[in-house]
N, C-alpha and C positions, 0 to 999 in steps of 0.2 A: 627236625632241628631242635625240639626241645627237650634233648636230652647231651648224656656227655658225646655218646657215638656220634651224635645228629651234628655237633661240631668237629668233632675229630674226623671223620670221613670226606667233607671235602674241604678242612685244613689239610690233609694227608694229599688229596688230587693236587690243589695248592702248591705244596710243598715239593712233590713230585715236577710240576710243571717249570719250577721253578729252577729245579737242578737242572733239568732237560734242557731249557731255555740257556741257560748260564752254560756248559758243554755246547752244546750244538750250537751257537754263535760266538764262543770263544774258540772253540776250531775252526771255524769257515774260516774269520777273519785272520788268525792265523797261517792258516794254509794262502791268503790272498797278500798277505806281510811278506811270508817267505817263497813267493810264487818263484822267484829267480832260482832256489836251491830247487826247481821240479817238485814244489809241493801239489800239484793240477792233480796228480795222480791220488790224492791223499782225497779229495773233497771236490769233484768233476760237477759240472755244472747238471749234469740229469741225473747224480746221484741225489745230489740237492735236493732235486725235485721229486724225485722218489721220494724222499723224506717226507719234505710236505706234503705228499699225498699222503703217507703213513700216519704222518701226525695229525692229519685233518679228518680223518676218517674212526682215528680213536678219540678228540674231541667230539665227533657229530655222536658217534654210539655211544659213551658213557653219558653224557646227555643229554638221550633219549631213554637209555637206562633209569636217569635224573627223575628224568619226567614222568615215567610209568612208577617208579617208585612210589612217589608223592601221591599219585594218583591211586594207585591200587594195594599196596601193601600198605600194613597195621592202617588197618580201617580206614584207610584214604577219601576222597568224596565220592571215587568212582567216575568223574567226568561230570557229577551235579551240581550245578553252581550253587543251586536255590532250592531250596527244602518249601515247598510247597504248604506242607503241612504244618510248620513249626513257622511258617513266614518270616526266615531268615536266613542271611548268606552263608554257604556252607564250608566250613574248614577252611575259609579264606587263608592261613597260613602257607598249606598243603597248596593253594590255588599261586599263591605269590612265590613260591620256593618253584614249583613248577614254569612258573610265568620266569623268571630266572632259568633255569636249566633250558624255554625252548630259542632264549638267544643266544646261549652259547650255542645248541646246537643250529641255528641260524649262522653263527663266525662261522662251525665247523664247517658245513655245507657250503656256504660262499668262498671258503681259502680251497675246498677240496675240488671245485669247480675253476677257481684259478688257478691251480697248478696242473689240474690233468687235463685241462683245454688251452683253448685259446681264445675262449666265446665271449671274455669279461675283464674290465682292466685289472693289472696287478695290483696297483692299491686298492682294491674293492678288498681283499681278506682283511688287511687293518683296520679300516674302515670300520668293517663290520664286529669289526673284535674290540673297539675300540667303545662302538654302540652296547656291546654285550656288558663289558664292565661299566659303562653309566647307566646300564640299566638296572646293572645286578645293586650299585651303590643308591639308586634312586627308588630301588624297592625297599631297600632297608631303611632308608632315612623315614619313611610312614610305615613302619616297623614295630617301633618302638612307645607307642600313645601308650599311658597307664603303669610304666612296667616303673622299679623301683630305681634310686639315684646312681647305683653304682654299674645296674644293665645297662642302662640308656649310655652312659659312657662309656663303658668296654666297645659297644658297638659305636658308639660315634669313632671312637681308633679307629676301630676298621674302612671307617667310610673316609676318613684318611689316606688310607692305603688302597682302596678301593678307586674313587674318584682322582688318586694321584696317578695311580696307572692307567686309568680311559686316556687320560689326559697324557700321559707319553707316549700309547698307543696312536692315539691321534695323531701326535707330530712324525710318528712314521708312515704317516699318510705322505707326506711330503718330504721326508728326508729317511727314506729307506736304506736298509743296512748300512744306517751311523751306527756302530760299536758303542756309544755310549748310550745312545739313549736303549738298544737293545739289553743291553748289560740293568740299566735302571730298569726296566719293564721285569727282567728274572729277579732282580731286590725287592723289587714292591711285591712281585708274589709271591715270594718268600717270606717276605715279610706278612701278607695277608695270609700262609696258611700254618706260619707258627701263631698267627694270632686269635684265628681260628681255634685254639687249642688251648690256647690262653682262657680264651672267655668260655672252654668248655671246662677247665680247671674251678674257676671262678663262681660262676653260677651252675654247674653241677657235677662239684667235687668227687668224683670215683671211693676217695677214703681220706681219711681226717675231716675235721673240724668245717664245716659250712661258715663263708665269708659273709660279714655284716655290712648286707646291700645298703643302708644310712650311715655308713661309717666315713666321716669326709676325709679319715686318716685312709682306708684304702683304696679311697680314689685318688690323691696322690701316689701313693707307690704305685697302684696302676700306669698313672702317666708316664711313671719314669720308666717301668716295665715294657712300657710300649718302646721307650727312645733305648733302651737294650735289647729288645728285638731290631728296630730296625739297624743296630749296629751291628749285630749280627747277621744280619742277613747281608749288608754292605761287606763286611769281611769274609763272608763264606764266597759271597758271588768275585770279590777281588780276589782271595786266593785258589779260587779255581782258573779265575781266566789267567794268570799267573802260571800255575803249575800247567794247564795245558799249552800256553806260548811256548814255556818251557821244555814242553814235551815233543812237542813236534818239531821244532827248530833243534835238538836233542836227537832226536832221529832221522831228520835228514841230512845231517852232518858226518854220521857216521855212514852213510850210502857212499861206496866207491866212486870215486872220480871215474872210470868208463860203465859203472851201470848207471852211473849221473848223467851223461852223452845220452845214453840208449833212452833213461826216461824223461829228459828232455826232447826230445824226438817225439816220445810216444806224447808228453804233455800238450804238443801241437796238435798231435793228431785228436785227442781229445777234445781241443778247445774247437776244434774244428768242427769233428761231429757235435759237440754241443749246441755250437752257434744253428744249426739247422734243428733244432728242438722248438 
């Protein structure tokens, strides 16, 4: 993490996650809007879950990628906690960024055991992903001891964004595929991994001029930099679920009225084998 990659790389996961997120529940819910026009056939209930199993399976491996990273590349600890000979704790940075990556791969494994079984409740994947981001914000909060005025506040942003989405995550423990609060969960991480990127800009600049960590004038524009990201992110994630409503109501319109019949038909017969999933 201390360097500009060590931020840009999982702002970029982030960022990623967050497009995926904003797509794939502005389709479902669309396809569940226009279910009358035969959208079943567009987004079938064990297509779904294919997904999820997809998507769960490349949270648990990257990381665990995460984790061995930290651990054994550029002189990691190697699994040492304690240096024995120097009687002090070892690379604790590399041990916290790891302790981070093994809850995500902890949500992974719990949503990827929810969707390909039947052995564990549904809300257990939120749940756990819910735990993963208060974890991830609760390691950075004691983070931060010693470091200069303008770090300690780049990251307090984040733990913003951070702790704002455990906390959305959370309430879909209990109100599962609400559209809004889905929609909020891809803005905050979008938000977390343009800002990610931000504080890799910040404190270690690629090119040009290094920023003056005691300067109380760039901690303001920082603030305000932050409330431009998160508009950002609120506008990309509104005009994507926009253009996909759009797009899919767009193309089932233009379906014939007797290959409309037929895929109504077959919409039955999907929801049917569905229901036995």
């Amino acid at each position: 993490m201390g360097s500009f990659k060590g931020h840009a790389l999982p702002g970029s996961f982030f960022l990623i996650g967050g497009l995926w997120w904003t797509g794939k529940y502005s389709f479902w819910h669309a396809t569940r809007r226009n279910k009358s026009l035969g959208s079943t056939r567009l987004a079938s209930r064990a297509s779904q879950r294919r997904l999820e199993v997809i998507e769960s399976s490349l949270m648990l491996f990257f990381s665990v990628v995460g984790m061995l990273a930290e651990q054994f590349a550029a002189n990691g600890p190697q699994l040492q906690l304690y240096d024995t000979s120097e009687n002090h704790w070892k690379d604790l940075m590399n041990w916290q960024h790891a302790t981070m990556y093994l809850f995500f791969s902890l949500a992974g494994a719990t949503s990827l055991v929810v969707h390909a079984t039947d052995a564990v409740p549904l809300a257990l994947d939120r749940l756990a992903m819910a735990l993963a981001f208060f974890n991830e914000g609760f390691l950075f909060l004691y983070h931060l001891h010693g470091r200069n005025m303008l770090d300690v506040h780049v990251h307090y942003m984040l733990l913003y964004a951070v702790f704002s989405q455990a906390l959305v995550v959370f309430l879909e423990v209990f109100h599962r595929g609400n559209i809004t609060l889905e929609l909020l969960r891809s803005a905050l991480c979008l938000l977390q991994g343009s800002w990610f990127w931000q504080i890799g800009y910040v404190l270690y600049p690629p090119s040009g001029a290094e920023w003056d960590l005691a300067d109380h004038n760039n901690m303001m524009f920082i603030t305000m930099c932050f409330c431009w990201h998160l508009a950002a992110s609120m506008l990309t994630v509104g005009g994507l679920y926009c253009a996909i409503n759009c797009a899919v109501r767009s193309r089932l319109k233009r379906t014939p009225p007797v290959e409309m019949g037929l895929l109504k038909l077959r919409d039955r017969e999907l929801e049917s084998d569905d229901e036995t999933l």
